[in-house]
C-alpha positions as CSV (number, residue, x, y, z in Angstrom):
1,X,-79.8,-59.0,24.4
2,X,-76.7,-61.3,24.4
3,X,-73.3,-60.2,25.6
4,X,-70.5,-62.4,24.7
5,X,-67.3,-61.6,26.2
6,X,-64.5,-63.6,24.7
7,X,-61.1,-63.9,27.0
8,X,-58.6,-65.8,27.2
9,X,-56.5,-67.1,30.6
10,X,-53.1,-65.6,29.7
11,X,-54.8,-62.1,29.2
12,X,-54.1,-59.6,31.2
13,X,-56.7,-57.5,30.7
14,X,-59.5,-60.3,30.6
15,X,-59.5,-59.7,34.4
16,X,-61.2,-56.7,33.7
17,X,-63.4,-58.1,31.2
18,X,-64.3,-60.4,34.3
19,X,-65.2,-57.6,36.5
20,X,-67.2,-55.8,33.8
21,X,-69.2,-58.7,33.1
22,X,-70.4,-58.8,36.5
23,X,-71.1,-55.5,36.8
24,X,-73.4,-55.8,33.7
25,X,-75.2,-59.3,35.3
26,X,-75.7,-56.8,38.2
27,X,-76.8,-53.7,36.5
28,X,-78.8,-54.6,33.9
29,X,-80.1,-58.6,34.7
30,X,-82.3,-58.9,31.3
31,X,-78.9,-58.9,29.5
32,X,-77.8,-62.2,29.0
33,X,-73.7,-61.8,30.0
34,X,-71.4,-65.0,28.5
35,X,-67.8,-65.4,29.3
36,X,-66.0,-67.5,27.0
37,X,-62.6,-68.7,27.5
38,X,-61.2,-69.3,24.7
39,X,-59.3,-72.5,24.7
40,X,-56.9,-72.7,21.4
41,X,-58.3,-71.3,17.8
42,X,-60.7,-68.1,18.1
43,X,-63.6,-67.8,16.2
44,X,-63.7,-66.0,13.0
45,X,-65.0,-62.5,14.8
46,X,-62.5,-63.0,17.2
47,X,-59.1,-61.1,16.3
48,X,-57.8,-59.9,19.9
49,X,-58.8,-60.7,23.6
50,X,-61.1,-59.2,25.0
51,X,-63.5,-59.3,22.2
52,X,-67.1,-58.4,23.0
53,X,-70.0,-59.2,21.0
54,X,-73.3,-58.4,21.5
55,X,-76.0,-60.3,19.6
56,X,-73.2,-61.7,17.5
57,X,-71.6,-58.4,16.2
58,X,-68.3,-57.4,17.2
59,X,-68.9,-54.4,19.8
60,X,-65.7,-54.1,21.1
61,X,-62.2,-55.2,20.4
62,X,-60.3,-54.5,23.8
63,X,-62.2,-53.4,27.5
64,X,-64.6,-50.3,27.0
65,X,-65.0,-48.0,29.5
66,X,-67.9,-49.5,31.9
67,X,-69.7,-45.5,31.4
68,X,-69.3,-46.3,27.3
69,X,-70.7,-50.4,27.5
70,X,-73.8,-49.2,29.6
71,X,-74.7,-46.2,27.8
72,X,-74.2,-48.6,24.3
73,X,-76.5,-51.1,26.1
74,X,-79.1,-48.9,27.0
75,X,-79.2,-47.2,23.9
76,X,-79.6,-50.5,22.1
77,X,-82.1,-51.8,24.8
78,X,-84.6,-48.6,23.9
């Protein structure tokens, strides 16, 4: 599995998408955790910051709960 996080550096809340990266990296190492700074036009999937993709569909627009993102990966990792 692929998580893309997408964040930008005047984004408040991409610190927190920092912080939940990591803690997925930690938690669960066989998923592969990507933060991109976004540096000028977003991709087409990408309409706000945070946006998090996993295996190229949009998962979540905004920071999930880290409870919600790990039971969504674990369910999708069965």
């Amino acid at each position: 599995m692929r998580l893309d996080i997408y964040i930008d550096h005047c984004c408040e809340n991409c610190d927190h998408a920092r912080q939940i990266a990591e803690q997925v990296r930690e938690r669960m190492p066989q998923v592969e955790v990507n933060l991109i700074e976004l540096a000028g036009e977003k991709p087409e999937r990408v309409c706000a910051v945070p946006t998090y993709l996993l295996d190229g569909a949009t998962l979540y627009l905004g920071n999930p709960s880290e409870a919600e993102l790990f039971e969504r990966l674990e369910t999708k990792r069965s």
